[in-house]
C-alpha positions in Angstrom: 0.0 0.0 0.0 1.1 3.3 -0.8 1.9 5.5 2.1 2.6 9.8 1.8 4.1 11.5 4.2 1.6 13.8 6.4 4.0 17.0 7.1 1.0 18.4 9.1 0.7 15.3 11.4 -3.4 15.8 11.4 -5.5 14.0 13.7 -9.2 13.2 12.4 -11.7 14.8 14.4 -14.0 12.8 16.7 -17.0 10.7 14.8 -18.8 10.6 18.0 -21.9 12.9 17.6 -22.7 11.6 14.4 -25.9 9.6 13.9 -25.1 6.2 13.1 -26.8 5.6 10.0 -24.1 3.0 8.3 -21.4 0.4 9.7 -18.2 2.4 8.6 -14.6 0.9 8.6 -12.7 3.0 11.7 -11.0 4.8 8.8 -11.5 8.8 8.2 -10.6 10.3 4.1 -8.9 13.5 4.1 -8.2 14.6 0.4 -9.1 12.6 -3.0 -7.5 13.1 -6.2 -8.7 11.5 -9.2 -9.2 7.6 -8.5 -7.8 7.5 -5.2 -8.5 8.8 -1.5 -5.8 9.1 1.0 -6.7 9.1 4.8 -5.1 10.9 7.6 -2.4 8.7 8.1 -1.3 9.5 4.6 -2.8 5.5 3.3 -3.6 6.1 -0.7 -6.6 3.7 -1.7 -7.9 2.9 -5.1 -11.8 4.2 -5.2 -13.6 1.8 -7.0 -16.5 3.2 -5.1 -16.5 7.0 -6.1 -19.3 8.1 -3.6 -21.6 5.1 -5.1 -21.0 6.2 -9.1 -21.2 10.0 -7.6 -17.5 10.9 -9.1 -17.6 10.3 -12.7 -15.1 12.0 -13.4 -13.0 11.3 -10.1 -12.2 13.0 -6.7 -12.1 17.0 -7.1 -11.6 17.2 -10.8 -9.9 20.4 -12.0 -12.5 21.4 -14.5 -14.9 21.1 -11.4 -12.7 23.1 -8.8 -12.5 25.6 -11.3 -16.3 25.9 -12.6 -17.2 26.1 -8.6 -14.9 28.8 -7.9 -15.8 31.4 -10.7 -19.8 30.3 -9.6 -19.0 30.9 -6.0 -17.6 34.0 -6.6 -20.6 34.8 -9.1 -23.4 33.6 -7.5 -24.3 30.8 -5.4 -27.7 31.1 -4.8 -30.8 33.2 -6.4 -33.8 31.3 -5.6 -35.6 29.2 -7.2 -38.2 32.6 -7.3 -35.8 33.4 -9.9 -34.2 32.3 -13.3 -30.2 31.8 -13.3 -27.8 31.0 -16.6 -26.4 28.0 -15.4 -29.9 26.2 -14.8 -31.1 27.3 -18.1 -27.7 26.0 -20.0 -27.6 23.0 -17.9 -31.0 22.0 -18.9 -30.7 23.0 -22.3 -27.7 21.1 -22.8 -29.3 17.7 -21.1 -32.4 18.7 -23.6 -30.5 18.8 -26.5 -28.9 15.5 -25.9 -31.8 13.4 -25.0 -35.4 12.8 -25.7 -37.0 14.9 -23.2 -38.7 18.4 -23.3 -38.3 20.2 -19.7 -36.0 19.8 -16.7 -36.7 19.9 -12.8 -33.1 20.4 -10.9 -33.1 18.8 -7.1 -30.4 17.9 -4.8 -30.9 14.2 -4.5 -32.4 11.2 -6.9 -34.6 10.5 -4.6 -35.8 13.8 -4.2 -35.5 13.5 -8.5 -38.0 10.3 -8.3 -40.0 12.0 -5.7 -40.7 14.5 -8.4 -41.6 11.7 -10.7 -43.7 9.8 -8.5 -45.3 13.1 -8.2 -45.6 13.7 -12.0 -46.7 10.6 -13.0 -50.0 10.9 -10.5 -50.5 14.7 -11.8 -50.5 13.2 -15.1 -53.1 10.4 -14.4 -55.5 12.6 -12.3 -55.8 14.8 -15.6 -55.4 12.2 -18.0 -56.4 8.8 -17.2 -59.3 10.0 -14.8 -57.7 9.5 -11.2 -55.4 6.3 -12.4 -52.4 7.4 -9.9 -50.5 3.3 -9.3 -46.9 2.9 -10.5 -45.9 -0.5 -11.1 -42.0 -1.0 -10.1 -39.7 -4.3 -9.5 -39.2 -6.4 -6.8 -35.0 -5.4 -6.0 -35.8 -2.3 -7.1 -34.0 0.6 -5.5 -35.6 4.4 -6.0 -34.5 6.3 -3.0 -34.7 6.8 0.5 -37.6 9.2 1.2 -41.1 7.4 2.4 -42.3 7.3 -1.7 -39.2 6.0 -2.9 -38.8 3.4 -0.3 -42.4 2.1 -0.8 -41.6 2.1 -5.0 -38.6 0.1 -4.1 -38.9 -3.7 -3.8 -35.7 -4.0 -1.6 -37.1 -6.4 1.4 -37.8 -5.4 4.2 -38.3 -1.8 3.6 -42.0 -1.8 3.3 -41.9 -2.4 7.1 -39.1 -0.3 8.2 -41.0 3.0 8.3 -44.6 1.8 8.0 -47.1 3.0 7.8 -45.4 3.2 3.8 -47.7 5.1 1.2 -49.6 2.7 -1.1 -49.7 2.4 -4.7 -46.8 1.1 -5.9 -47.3 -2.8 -6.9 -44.2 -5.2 -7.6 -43.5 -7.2 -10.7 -40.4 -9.1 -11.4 -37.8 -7.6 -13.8 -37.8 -9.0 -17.7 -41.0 -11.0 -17.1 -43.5 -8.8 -19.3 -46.3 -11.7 -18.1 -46.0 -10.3 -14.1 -45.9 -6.7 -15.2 -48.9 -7.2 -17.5 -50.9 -9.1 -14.7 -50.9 -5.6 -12.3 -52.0 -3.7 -14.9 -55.8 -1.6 -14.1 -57.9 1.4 -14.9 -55.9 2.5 -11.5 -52.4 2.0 -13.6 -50.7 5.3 -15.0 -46.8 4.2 -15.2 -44.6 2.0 -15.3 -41.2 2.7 -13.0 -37.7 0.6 -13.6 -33.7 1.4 -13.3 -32.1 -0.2 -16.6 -29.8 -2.1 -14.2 -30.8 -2.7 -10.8 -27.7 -1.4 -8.7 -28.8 -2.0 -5.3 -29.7 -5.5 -6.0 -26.5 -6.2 -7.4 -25.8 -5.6 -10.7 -29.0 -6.6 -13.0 -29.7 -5.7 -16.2 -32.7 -5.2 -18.2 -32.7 -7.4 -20.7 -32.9 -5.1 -24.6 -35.9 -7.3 -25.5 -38.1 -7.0 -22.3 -37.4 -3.3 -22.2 -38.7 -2.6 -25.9 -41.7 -5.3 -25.3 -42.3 -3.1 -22.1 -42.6 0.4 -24.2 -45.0 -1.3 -26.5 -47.3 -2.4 -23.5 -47.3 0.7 -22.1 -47.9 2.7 -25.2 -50.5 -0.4 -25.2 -52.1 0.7 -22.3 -51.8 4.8 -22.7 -49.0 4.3 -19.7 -45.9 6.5 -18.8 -42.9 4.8 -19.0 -39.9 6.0 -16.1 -36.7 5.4 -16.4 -34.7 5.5 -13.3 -31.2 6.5 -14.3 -29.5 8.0 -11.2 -26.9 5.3 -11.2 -27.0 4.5 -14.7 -26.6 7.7 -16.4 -24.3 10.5 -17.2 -22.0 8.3 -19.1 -22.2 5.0 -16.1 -22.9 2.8 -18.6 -21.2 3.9 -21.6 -23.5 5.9 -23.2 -24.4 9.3 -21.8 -28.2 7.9 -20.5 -28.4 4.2 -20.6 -31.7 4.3 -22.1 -30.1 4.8 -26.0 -29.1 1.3 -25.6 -32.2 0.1 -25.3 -33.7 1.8 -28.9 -36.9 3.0 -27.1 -37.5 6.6 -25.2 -38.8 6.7 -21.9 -41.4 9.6 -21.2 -39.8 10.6 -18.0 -36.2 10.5 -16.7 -34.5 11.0 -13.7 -30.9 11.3 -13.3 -29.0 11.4 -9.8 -24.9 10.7 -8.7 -23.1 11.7 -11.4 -24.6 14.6 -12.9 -22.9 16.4 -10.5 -19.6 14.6 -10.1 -19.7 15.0 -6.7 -21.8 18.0 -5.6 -25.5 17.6 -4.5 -27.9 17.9 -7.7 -30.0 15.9 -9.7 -32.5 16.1 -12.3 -36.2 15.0 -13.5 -36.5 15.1 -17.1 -40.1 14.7 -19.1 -41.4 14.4 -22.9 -43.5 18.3 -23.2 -46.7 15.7 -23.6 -46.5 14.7 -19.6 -44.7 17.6 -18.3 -48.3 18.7 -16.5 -47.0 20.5 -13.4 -48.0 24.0 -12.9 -46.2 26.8 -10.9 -46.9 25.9 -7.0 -46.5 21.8 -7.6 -43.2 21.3 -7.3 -40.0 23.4 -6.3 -38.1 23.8 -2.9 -34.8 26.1 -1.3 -32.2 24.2 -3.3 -33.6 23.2 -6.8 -31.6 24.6 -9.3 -29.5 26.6 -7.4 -26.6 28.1 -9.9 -23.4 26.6 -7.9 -25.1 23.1 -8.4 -25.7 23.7 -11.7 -22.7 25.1 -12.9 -21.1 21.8 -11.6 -23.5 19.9 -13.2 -22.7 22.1 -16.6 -19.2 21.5 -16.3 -19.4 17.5 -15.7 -21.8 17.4 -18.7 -19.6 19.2 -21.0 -17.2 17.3 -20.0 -19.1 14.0 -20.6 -20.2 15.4 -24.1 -16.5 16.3 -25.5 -15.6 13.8 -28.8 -13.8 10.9 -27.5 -14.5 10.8 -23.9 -17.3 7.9 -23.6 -15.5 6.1 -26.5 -12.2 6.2 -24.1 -14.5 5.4 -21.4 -15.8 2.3 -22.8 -12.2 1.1 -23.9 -11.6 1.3 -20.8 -14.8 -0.3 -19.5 -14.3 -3.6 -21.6 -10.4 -4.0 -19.9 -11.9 -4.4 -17.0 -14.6 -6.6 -17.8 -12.3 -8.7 -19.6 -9.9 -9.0 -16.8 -12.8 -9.7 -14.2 -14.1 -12.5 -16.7 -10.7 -14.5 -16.7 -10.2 -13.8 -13.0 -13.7 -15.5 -12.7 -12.8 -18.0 -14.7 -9.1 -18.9 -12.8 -10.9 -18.4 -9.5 -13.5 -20.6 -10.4 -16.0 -18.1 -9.0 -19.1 -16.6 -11.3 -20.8 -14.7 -13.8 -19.5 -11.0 -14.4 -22.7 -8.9 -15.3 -23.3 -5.2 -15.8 -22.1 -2.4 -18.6 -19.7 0.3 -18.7 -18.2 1.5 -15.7 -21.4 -0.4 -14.0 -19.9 -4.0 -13.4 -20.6 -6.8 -10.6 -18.9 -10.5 -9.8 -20.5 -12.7 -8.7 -18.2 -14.7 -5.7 -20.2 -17.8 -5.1 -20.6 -17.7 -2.0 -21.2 -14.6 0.6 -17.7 -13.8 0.8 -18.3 -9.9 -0.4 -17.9 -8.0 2.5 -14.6 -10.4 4.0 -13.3 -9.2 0.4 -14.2 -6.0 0.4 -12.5 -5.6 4.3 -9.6 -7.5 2.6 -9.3 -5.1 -0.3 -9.6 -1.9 1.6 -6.5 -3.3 4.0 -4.8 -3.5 0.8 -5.3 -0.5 -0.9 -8.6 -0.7 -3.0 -12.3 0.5 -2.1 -14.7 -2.1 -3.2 -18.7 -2.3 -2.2 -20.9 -5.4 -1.8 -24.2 -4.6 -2.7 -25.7 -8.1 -1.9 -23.4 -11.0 -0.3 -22.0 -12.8 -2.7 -21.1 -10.2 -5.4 -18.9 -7.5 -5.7 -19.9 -4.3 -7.4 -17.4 -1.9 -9.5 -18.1 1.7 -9.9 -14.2 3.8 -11.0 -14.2 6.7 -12.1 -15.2 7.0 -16.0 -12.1 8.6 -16.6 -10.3 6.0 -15.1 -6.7 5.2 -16.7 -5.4 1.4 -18.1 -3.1 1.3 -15.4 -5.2 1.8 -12.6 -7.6 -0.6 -14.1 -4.4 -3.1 -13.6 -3.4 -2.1 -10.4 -7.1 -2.3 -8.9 -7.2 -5.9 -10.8 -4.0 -7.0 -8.7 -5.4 -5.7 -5.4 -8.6 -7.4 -6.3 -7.2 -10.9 -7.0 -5.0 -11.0 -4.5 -8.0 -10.5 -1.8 -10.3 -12.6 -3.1 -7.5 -15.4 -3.0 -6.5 -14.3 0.9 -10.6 -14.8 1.8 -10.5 -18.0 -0.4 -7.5 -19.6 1.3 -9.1 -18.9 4.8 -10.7 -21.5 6.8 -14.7 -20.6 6.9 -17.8 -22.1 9.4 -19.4 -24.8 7.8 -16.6 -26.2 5.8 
């Protein structure tokens, strides 16, 4: 592990008067640069993590640094009473490069699938005479707010906070038969992510998703399209849906539209964008610092070359988690872009992921027994190599220890 001399000797303040919302490794980040973080005692780590797929473009970017300095010493905040440059050219730059009419900036993607939730039930109260049910997946993952959580289908979480608000009923992802079956004169959308994160790593398979935009058209229903881990470049293209060959009528994008600053966005076709002044806003939406971050990661994401480099770089890693599976004997690698999982046949993930992090890299478990794999999109083919190292090396520590049971 690499180790850099700390010529200020810092000391990490005390964690004790945080809430304790997560289980965090006794381990406090001081700076990041690009793909790594480097704690107080001066430890570099490979982030394969980046805040969840927040930093696309890595840890404090310059072309970020500098876009929030000139806004800060512009203008931070107007109002949302107001308009601001940044909001406008940020939302007529995501316009311009998708299928989608009108933007709604917010903080969070949950607060972004709030608004969608929220826009989907406007829309079938004027159109579809009161219909206001969204139909999501079971593994689903929208969000943390009460809505969100009940539209998810992680287990457990209709429980944890209940009671949940109704109206969201679950089908199983790429079986059209269990999405058909919920269908009713109370049905006015449809809600999916194109690859489950949360549940680790699960695509949508290309056929179910266009036989899924013919049943709603079908049916006079709204299609969502999650895509606050998927987009902004995740999964190789700048939204994931373009993949796919359809167009959802509403999107929402999330994590790394703003590369690391707070912001996210709900984006709608002009023939569902039904909200009228007083429906939706609050403090924060749109707020020009957020924005002109959010305008500087786009650009960035849009220059010639960039996904095409991104995707190069996308498919070493794939390839070199495929024949680590297959010389480990462990199992399927799934996922696209810089959106990848392996599966470890057995729940070994968080002993690797403990493992890793002791050795240098940052690594997440979303489910037991796989691994999940978020760099930065800009990542370079030597820290792809050196994460790979670091990774095979952890897995084969956990796999040469003695378990329970065996």
């Amino acid at each position: 592990m690499h180790i850099e001399t700390n010529p200020l000797a810092l000391h990490p303040p005390s964690t004790g008067s945080l809430m304790p919302i997560a289980v965090r490794p006794d381990l406090m980040f001081l700076r990041g640069e690009g793909s790594h973080l480097f704690d107080y005692a001066g430890r570099r780590y490979l982030d394969w993590v980046q805040g969840w797929a927040v930093n696309c473009l890595g840890h404090s970017p310059t072309i970020l640094i500098d876009a929030l300095a000139r806004q800060a010493a512009t203008l931070i905040n107007a109002s949302p009473a107001f308009f601001n440059a940044p909001a406008a050219e940020l939302a007529t730059l995501l316009t311009t490069h998708s299928c989608f009419d009108h933007v709604f900036f917010g903080s969070s993607g949950a607060e972004a699938n709030e608004g969608a939730i929220k826009l989907a039930r406007k829309y079938g109260r004027l159109r579809k005479q009161g219909a206001h049910e969204i139909i999501t997946f079971t593994h689903g993952f929208h969000g943390r707010t009460l809505a969100t959580m009940s539209a998810s289908g992680k287990p457990g979480w209709d429980r944890l906070f209940a009671p949940m608000p109704a109206g969201f009923p679950k089908a199983v992802l790429n079986d059209l038969a269990s999405v058909r079956a919920l269908i009713s004169v109370n049905t006015v959308a449809v809600m999916l992510e194109p690859i489950q994160g949360e549940a680790g790593v699960i695509p949508a398979d290309p056929a179910f998703v266009r036989d899924l935009r013919n049943l709603c058209d079908e049916h006079g229903l709204l299609l969502i399209f999650d895509e606050v881990q998927t987009g902004c470049g995740r999964t190789g293209s700048l939204f994931a849906y373009e993949q796919f060959g359809i167009e959802p009528d509403i999107m929402t994008l999330g994590k790394g539209i703003g590369g690391g600053i707070p912001l996210s966005a709900l984006l709608a076709k002009r023939a569902c964008s039904c909200f009228e002044p007083g429906d939706q806003g609050g403090t924060y939406c749109g707020n020009p610092l957020a924005c002109a971050a959010g305008l500087a990661v786009m650009q960035a994401l849009a220059e010639p070359g960039f996904l095409a480099s991104s995707r190069q770089v996308a498919q070493q890693l794939k390839t070199e988690l495929h024949a680590l599976a297959q010389t480990l004997n462990l199992g399927e690698v799934r996922g696209r872009g810089m959106l990848l999982a392996l599966e470890l046949g057995a729940d070994l993930g968080q002993a690797v992921v403990t493992q890793a992090r002791e050795d240098g890299l940052l690594l997440n478990s979303p489910r037991p027994h796989c691994l999940r794999f978020m760099p930065a999109l800009n990542s370079r083919e030597d820290e792809i190599a050196e994460g790979m190292r670091i990774l095979r090396a952890a897995i084969e520590k956990v796999l040469a220890e003695p378990r329970l049971g065996t």
